[in-house]
N, C-alpha and C positions, 0 to 999 in steps of 0.2 A: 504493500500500500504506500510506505512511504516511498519507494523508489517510483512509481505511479506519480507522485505528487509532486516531486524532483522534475519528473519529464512532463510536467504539465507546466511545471513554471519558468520553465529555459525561454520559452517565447517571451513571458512578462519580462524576466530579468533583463536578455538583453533588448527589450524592447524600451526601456525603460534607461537602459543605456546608450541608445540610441537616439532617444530623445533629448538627453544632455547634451549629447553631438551636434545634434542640431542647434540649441541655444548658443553657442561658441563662436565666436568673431568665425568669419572665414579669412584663410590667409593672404587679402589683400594690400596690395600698399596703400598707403593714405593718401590720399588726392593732392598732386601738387608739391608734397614734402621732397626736400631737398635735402634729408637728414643724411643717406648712405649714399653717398659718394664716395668713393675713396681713396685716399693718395697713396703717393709713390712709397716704396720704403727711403727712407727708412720711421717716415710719417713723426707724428707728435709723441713726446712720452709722458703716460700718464701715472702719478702717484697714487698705487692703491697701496700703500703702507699702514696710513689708518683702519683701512678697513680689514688688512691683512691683523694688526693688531688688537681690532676688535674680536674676529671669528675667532682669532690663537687664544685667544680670552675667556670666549664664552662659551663657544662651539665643544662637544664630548662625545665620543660615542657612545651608547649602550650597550648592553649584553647582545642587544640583539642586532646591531648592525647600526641601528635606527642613530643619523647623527642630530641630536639635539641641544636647545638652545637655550641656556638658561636667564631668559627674561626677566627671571624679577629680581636677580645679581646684578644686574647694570645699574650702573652710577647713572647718577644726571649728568656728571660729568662725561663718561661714555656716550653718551646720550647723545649729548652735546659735540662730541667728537664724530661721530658718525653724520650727525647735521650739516657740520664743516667738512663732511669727505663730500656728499651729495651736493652741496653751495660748490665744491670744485669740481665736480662732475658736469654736474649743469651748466657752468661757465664755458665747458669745451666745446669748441666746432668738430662735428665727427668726422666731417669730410676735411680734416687734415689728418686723421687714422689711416692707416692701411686695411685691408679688409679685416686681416684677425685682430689688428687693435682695438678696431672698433666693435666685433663681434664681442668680445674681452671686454670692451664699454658697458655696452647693453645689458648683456650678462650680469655685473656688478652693478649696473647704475639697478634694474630692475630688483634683485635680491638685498640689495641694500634700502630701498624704497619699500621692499614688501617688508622687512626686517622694522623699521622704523615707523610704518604706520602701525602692526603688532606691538612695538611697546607705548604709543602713544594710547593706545585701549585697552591696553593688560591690565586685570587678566582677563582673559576669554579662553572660553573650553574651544575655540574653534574661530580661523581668520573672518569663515562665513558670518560667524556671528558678528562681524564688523559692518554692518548697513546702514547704508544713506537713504533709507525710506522704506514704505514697506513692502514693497517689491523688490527688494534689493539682494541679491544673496551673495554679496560680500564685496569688497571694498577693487574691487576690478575696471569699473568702469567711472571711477573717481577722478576727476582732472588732480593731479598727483603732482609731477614736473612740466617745465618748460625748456625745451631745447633747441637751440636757435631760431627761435622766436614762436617755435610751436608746441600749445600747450599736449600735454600727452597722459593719457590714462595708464596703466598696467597693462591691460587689453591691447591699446594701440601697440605698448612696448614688442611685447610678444608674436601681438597675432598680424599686427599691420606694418613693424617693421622688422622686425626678425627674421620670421619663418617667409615672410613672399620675398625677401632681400639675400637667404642665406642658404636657402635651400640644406640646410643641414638638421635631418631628423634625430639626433645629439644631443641637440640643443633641448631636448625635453628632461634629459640627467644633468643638464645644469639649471633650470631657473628654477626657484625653491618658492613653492605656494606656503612656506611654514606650515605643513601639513605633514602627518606623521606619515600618510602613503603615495609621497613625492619623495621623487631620488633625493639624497641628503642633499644638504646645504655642507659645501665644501668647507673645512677651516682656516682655509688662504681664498684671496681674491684668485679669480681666473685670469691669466696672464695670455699676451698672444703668443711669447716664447713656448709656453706649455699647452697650449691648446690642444691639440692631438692627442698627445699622453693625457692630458686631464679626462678629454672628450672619452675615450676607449677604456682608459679606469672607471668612469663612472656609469659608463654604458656597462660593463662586463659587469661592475656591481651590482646593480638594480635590476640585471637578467634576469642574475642568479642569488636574489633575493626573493625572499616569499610575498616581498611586497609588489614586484615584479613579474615573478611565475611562479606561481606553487601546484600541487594537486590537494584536492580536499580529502577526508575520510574515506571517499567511498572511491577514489583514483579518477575526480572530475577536475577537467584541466581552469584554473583559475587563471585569469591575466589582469592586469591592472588596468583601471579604467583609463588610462593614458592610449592606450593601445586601440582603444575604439573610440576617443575623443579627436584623435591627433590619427587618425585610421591613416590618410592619405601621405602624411609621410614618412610612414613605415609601409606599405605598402599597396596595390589598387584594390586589394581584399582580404579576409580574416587568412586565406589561406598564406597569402604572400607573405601578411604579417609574421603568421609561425616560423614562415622559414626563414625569414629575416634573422626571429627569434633560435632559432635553430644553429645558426653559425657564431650567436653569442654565447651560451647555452655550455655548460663545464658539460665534459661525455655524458656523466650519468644522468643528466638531467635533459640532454638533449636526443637521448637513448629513447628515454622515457615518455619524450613528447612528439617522438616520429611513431611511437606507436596509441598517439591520442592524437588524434586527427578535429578534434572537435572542440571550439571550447564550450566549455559548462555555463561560465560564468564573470563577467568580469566586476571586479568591485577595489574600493580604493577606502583609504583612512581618512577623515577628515578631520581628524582631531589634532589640534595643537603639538608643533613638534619643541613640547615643550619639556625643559630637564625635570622639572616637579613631578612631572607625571609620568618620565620614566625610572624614577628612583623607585 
């Protein structure tokens, strides 16, 4: 009976999942924006040191992989210090970057900005509970920064100039939702020197995390809701996506999923990737 009721709800589940898909910016660029252009090497250099000294700071792993952030250990002075990394972020023109510089930008200007509206509302069990009305499910579509003269939401960061600018499916194990079933949030800024190694570290992580790919009790293949939000760039269908996922994938676990052809289920954490509540 219960295995009946399992295969009665895979349509709801990922229908359901489906539906969040569709609520998600599509990955267009923003009309007009002049933000990614980009220069020659050896372009402009940007100091993420503060920010480098904040994550070395805060940032811990847990038992479980899970890297969290311990929010309510920050000084106002930290506080304050990250304010002044962001005030010099936003002063930058990115089109004197090179491309991974400013990939490296983005990257940090975004996680630094999701990081600081999080401790301006802490605590909260969840970023979603951060709303501007009440339709709002969460602090995404916020005018947040201004970057050469254009003001910019979260959403825009990600989905309007990121992903239609950079074509790199990657990019979803680096921007950190402070959500405990998003790839960590690294404890160094992302750098252009290190992009690749970063990029391939934290992809190989989050593969082969349960947060990422697990199977449940009964051997139903789980994937994280990333993978059907962000479908199209990882691949043109659930099937592509597996096997995307299949050459990330350590032997045993990739052993395991060429003989699951199907997934069950996809589902994500949305609770605060916060160190209080991984203690």
């Amino acid at each position: 009976m219960r295995n009946l009721l399992i295969l009665l709800l895979l349509p709801v589940l990922a229908a359901c999942a489906s539906v969040e898909r569709l609520a998600l910016p599509a990955p267009e660029a923003l009309p007009g924006q002049t933000l990614t252009r980009f220069a020659q090497p050896p372009g402009e250099a940007v100091d993420h040191r503060i920010w480098d000294r904040f994550l070395g700071r805060y940032v811990a792993t847990d038992a479980l992989g899970v890297n969290r952030v311990a929010y309510g250990q920050v000084s106002p002075q930290d506080l304050a210090q990250v304010q002044s990394y962001l005030t010099a972020l936003l002063a930058i023109d990115p089109a004197q970057l090179t491309r991974d510089q400013q990939l490296a930008y983005w990257i940090n200007l975004y996680n630094a900005l999701t990081v600081e509206v999080v401790l301006e509302n802490y605590p909260v069990a969840s970023i979603r509970d951060i709303k501007d009305g009440p339709l709002s499910i969460g602090p995404w579509n916020r005018p947040i920064a201004r970057v050469g003269g254009q003001t910019l939401t979260l959403n825009d960061i990600e989905h309007r100039i990121i992903r239609p600018t950079f074509n790199e499916p990657r990019i979803h194990y680096a921007l950190n939702c402070a959500a405990v079933g998003c790839p960590n949030l690294m404890d160094r800024a992302w750098r252009a020197e290190t992009l690749e190694r970063d990029f391939a570290a934290a992809e190989r992580a989050y593969v082969n995390d349960p947060r990422g790919v697990r199977f449940d009790d009964r051997g139903g293949l789980i994937l994280s809701k990333i993978y059907i939000w962000f479908r199209e760039d990882f691949g043109p269908n659930e099937k592509a996506v597996l096997t995307y996922l299949e050459t990330v994938a350590e032997p045993e676990l990739r052993a395991r999923m060429q003989q699951t052809p199907r997934v069950r289920a996809y589902q994500y954490d949305w609770a605060l990737n916060d160190a209080t509540a991984g203690t």
